[in-house]
N, C-alpha and C positions, 0 to 999 in steps of 0.2 A: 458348237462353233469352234474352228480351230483359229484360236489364238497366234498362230507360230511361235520364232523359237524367242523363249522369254532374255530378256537383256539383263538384267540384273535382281537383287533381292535388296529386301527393305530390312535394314538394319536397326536405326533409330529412327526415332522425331515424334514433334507434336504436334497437336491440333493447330497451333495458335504458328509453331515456327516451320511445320510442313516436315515433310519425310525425308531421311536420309538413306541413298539408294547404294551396294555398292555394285556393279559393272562384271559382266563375267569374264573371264579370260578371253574367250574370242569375241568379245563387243571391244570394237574402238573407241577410244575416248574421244575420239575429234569424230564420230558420226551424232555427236551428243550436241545440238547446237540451241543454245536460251530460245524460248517460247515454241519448244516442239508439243505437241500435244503427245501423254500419254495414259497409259491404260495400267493400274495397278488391282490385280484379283486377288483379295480377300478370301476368306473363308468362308461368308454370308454373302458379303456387299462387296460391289464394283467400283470401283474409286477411276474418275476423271479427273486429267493431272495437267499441269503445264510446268514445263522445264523450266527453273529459276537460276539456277548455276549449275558450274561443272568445276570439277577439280582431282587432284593428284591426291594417293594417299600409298603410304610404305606401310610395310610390317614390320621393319625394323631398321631404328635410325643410323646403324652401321650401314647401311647401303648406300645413303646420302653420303655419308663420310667417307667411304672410299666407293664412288659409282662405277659399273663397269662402262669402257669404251665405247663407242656407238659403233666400233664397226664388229665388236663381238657380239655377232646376232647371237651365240647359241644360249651366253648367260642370261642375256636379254630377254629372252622367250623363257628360260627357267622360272626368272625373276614374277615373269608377268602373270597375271592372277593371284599368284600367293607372295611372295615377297613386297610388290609392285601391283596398283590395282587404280580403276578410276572410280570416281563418285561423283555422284547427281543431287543435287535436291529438286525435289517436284514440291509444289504448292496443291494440296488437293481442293478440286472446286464445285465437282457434283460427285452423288454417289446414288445409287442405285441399290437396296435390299430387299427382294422378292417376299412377298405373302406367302405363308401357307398352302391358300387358299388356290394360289395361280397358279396358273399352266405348265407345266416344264416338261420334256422328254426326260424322264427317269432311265436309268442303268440298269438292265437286267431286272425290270422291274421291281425293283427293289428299293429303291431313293429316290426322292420326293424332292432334295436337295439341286438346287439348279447348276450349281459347280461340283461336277460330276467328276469322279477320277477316272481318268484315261486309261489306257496300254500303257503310258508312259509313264503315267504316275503323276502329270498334271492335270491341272483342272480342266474342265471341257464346258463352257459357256453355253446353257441352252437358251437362247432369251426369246422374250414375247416379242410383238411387233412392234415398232418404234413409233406407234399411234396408242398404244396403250400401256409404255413403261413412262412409267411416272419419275421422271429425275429430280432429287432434294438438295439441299443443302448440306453442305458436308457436318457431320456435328459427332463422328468418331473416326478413327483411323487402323486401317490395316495391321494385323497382327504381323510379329518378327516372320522373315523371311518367305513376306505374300510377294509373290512373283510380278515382275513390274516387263509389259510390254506393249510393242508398237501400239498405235492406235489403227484403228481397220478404218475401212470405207463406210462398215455398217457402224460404227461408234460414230463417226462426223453427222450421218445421217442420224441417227437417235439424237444428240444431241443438237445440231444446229439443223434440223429438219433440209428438204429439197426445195430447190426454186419450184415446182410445179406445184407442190402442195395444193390439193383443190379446198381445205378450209385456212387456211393464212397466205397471207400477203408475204409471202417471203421472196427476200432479193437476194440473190449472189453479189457480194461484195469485193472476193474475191479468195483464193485458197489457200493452204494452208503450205508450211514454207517446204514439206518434202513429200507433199500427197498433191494430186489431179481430183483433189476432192472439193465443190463449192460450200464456202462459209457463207451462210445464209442469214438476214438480217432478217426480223419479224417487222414489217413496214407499219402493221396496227401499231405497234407497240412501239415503234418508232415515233409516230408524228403524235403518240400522244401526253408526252413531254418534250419540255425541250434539249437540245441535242447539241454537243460542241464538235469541230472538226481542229484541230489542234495541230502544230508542228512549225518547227523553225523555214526562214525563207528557203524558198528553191525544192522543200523534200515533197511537193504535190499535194498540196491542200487544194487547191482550185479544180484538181482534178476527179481529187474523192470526194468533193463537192459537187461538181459536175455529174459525177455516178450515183450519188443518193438524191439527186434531186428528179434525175433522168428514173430511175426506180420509181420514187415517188409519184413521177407521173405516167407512168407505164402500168404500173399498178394501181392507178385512181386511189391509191391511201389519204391523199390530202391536196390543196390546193397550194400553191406556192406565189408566194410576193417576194421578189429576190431585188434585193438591192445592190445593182452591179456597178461598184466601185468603179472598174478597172476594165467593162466593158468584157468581160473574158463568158458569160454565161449565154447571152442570145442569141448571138449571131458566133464564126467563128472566130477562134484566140489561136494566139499563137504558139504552138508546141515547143518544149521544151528540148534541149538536143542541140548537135552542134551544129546538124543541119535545119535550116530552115523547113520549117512544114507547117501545118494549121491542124486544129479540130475540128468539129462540126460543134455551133450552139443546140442550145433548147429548139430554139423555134428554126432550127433545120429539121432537129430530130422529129418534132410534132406542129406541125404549119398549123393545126385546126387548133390545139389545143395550147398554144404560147402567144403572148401577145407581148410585144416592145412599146416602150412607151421611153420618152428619151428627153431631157434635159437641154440639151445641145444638137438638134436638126444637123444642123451644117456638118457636124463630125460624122453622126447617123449615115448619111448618105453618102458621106466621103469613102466607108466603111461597105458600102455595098448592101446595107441591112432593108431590105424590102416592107413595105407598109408599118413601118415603124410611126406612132405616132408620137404628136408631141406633148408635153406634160410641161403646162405652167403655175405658179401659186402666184397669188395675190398676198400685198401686204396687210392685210385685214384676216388673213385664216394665222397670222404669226402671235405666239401667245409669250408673255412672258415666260414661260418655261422653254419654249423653245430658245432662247435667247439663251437661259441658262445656261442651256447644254453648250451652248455655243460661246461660255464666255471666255474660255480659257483662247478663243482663236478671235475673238474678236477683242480681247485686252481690257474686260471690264470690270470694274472692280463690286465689292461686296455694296457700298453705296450708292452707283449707278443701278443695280439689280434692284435695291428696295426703291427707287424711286420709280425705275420704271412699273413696278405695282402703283405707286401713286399715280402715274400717265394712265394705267392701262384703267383704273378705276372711275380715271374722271372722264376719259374720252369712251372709253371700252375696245372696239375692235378697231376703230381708227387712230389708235393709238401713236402707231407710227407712222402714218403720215403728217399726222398731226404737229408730232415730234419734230418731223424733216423739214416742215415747213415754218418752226415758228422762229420771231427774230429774237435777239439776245435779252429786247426789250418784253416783248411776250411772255421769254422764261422767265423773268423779273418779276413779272406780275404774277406769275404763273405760280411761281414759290412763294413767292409774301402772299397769297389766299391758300394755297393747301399744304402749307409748312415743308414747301421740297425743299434740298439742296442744288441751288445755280450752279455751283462748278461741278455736281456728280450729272447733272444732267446736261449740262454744256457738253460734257464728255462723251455721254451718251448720245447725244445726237450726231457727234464728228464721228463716232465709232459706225453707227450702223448706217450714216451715209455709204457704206463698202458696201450697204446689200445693194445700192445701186447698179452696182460693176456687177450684179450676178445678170445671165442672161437670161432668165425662165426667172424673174421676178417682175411681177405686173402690178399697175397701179389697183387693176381691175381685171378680172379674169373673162372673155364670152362666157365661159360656162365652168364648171364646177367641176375640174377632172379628178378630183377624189371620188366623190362620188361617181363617174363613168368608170373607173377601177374599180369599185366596188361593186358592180353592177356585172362585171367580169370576173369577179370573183365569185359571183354566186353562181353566176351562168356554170360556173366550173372550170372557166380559162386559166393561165395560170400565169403572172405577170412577172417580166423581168425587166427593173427599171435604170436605165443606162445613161452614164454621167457625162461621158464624152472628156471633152473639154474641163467641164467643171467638176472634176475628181479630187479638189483639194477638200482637207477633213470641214472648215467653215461649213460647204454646201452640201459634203457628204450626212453629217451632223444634223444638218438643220431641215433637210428635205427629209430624212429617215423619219425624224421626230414630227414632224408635221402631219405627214402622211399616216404613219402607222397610230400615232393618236387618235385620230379622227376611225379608222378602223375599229381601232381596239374599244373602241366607245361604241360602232354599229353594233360590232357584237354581244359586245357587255347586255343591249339591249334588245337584242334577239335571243342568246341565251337564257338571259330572263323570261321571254315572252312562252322559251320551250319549257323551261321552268312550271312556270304557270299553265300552259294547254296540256303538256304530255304528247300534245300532239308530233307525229313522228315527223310530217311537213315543215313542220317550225324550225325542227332542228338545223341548226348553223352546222356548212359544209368547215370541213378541217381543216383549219390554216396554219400552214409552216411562213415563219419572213424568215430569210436567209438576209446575216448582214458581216461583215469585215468589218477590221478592227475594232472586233466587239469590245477589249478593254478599255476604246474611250467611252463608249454608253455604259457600260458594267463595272469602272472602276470603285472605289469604297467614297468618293468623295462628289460623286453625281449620283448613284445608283439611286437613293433615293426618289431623289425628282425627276428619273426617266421616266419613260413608258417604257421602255425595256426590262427594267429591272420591276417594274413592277409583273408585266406578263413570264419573267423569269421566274418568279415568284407564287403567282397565279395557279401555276401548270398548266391543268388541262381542264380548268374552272369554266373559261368560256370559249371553251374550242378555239385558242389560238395559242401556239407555242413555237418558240426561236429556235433556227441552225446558226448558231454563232461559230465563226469560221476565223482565228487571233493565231498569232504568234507568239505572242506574251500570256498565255494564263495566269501567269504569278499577278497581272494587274487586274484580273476580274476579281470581285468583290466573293470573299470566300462564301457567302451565304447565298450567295446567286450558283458558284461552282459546286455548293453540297446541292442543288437543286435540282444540275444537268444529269438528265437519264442517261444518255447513250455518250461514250467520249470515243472520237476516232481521233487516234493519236499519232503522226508519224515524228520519224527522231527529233529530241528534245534536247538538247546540252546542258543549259540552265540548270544547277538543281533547284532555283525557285521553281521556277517553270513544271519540271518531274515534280513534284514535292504540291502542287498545285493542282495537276489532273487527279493527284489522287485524293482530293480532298474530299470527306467523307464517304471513301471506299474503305471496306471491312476490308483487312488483311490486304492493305497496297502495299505494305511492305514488301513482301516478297516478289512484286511486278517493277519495284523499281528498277532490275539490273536490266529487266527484258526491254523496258524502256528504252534505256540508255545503250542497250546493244543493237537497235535497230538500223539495216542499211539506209542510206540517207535518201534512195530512190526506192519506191514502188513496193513500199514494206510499211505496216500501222497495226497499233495494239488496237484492241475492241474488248469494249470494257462497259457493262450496263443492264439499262432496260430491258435492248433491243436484242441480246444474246445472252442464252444462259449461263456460261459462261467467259470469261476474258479470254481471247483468242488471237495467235499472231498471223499475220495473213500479208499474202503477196496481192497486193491489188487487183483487180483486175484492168485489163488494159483497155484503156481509153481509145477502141482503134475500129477498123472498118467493117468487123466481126463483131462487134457489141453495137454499132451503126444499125445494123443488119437483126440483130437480137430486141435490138431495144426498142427501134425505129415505128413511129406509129404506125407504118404498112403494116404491121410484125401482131396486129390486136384489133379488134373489133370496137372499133370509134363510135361515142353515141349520135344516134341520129341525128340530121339538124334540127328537125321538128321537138327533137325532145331538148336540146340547148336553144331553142328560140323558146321554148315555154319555159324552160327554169329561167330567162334574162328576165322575159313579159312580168314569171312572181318576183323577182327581183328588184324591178322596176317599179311595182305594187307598194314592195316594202318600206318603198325608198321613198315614195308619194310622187313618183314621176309619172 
């Protein structure tokens, strides 16, 4: 394999603080730019690298003390490589060291050795096929002066495998910042923890959300429940830029296989969003843990929370209506027989009088639309549920929590049942929920009493796991962010924030500057599960050509006959 021509030689470093590279005389220092991928050969082993810094270095400190002019090129070029030189450090993150046993093209029949010496006098890479090199962990480093270069087309592909791959689900997410080469996400391995998408306002979180959910469903890897704040996932949002323009939603991209289900009608159809249906709760599916979550918006205090356990105990699921309707006379009684406090629950009843002002809150439901979402989820649909109108965090809060509990509980109870039969039929289809401003479900002082935090937690125990989608990581609870598999990260400023994504990543030290040096547009570190290694990547663009790639004409859709049988067992399970 011809390497080209090599960039620099490895000087110092260590395992733990990464390698120090220095730059040949005809390499530019400024084509050296934080999170380049490269390729450092060894004497045995292959070493994959990712650029962490770059910097100036002299041969001697009389040259700073008197520097020569800039317009005298000829000292200039004397100086450069030996007087004057640049340096890298690379962070090494796979490595590569060939068996005995395996295949190589040997040299004049002579060497068995896979890095072969050339005409040149460097090495010449024979490798196996990128289906049966086995890539490690790094766990030693390149001897002095192993030659450090570009990365090729066939090293992206060994490492982050092709979109076509016929045994993985692998997704292009997008390339890397100076190759036309696709960075490849493992979709199994994705949906089967949970996953964060991370970055300050404006730098395209919505949109690299938009692309792993569209993957997601292109690839059949999992089903999705997205919980859409801000209306941006279903139907089309609108494009960032100084001109006006739109995206296409999900359920542009996949009519058969997205369904809207919507909070606020009236907005829905304002919106132009076709067979969107609508989604009401009753105050009888409201538990006091929902409420919880909700106390910091609804202004309640530690007092009013323990009592309405004492309502919910004596009434049970009529709790709250019970509440709304009773007079000051009533609460009176109500507390001298079950030892409440009259002024935490007086309060309590003024407070969640506001659930009244919500629209999509019923005394009484016609029918049970959790469960008819559920019933689409197993069918294989994939649901994306739109807030409209009522986007404030109160209803955002308290519909997430409502809903995905009562899920998270089908499953608990179907995993169980696969548990027990073995049977391959039993097994629960794979649930990703996609939810915004994950920090308020995930912060350190709710986590506990969510249902978030606890499927955070979970992993992939009962086939269902979160794309939490924040701008704040420093407020997710650190023991939920050692848990998230895959981080897609675009620029962070914060250093809570940086200092936060890398929480319980081995050696994020040396990822912080790549971080922080990231373009504010169309640029994310990847970091996890779902790639073998952390990798800096240009997005891929959210446009009429990934329309065109993604779009369900673009794949063979299951029949109807076979999603009207998987609802029917659905429907079975559910006792409908």
């Amino acid at each position: 394999m011809n390497l080209g021509q090599p960039l620099g030689s490895v000087i110092q470093g260590s395992l733990t603080g990464g390698l120090e590279v220095r730059l040949h005389p005809d390499v530019s220092v400024e084509d050296m730019r934080v999170g380049k991928f490269l390729v450092v050969q060894g004497v045995r082993s292959r070493f994959f690298c990712m650029l962490t810094d770059v910097a100036l270095g002299i041969a001697n400190q009389r040259i700073i003390a008197n520097p020569p002019s800039w317009e005298d090129t000829f000292l200039r070029e004397v100086l450069a490589g030996g007087g004057t030189y640049g340096t890298i450090n690379l962070a090494p993150m796979l490595m590569f060291t060939p068996e005995s046993h395996e295949s190589f093209s040997p040299t004049n029949g002579k060497s068995a050795n896979p890095f072969v010496p050339s005409a040149t006098g460097l090495a010449s890479f024979q490798p196996q096929t990128s289906t049966t090199m086995e890539l490690l962990p790094v766990k030693t480093i390149p001897s002095h002066f192993s030659q450090v270069y570009e990365a090729s087309e066939e090293d992206f592909r060994r490492v982050f495998g092709w979109e076509d791959d016929p045994q993985r689900k692998n997704f292009s997410i997008g390339k890397p910042l100076d190759m036309e080469v696709p960075v490849c996400l493992d979709l199994n391995r994705f949906v089967e923890r949970s996953n964060g998408v991370f970055g300050k306002s404006g730098t395209g979180k919505s949109f690299l959300t938009r692309l792993l959910l569209a993957g997601t469903i292109r690839k059949n890897a999992a089903v999705n429940l997205i919980f859409d704040m801000h209306s941006e996932y279903g139907w089309e949002a609108v494009s960032e830029g100084k001109q006006f323009s739109t995206v296409k939603g999900l359920k542009q991209l996949f009519p058969s296989l997205v369904e809207v289900y919507t909070l606020d009608p009236e907005s829905t159809k304002r919106r132009g969003v076709p067979h969107a249906q609508e989604l009401y709760l009753s105050y009888d599916q409201i538990e006091v843990e929902d409420i919880k979550l909700c106390s910091r918006d609804l202004g309640l205090s530690e007092a009013s929370l323990d009592n309405a356990n004492i309502l919910y105990a004596e009434f049970g699921k009529s709790w709250i209506l019970q509440l709304i309707n009773m007079t000051n006379e009533e609460i009176k009684l109500f507390c001298e027989e079950k030892r409440g406090h009259q002024g935490s629950i007086t309060a309590l009843q003024r407070k969640l009088l506001r659930l009244e002002n919500l629209k999509y809150m019923r005394a009484a439901c016609p029918q049970n639309y959790v469960n008819q979402m559920l019933r689409s989820l197993e069918a294989g649909k994939n649901i994306v549920v739109e807030f409209g109108s009522q986007s404030n965090m109160l209803s955002y809060m308290l519909v997430t929590n409502m809903i995905t509990r009562r899920i998270h509980q089908h499953y608990v109870s179907k995993s169980e049942k696969f548990l027990q039969t073995k049977n391959p039929n039993d097994k629960p289809t794979q649930l990703m929920i996609t939810i915004e401003e994950a920090h308020r479900f995930l912060d350190p002082a709710t986590v506990q009493s969510t249902i978030f935090g606890t499927i955070a937690r979970e992993m992939r125990k009962y086939f269902v796991t979160l794309l939490v989608v924040d701008q704040r990581p420093s407020g997710i609870d650190n023991e939920v962010m050692s848990q998230i598999g895959t981080r897609i990260t675009a620029l962070l400023n914060d250093e809570k924030d940086i200092e936060a994504i890398f929480t319980g990543v081995s050696g994020g030290g040396a990822l912080r500057s790549v971080l922080a040096k990231l373009d504010s547009k169309q640029q994310a570190l990847i970091l996890g599960h779902a790639v073998p290694m952390p990798v800096v990547v240009r997005t891929r663009p959210y446009d009429t050509t990934f329309y065109t790639e993604i779009g369900e004409t673009a794949w063979d859709e299951k029949p109807d006959e076979e999603l009207f049988a998987a609802a029917e067992l659905a429907k079975a399970d559910l006792g409908f």
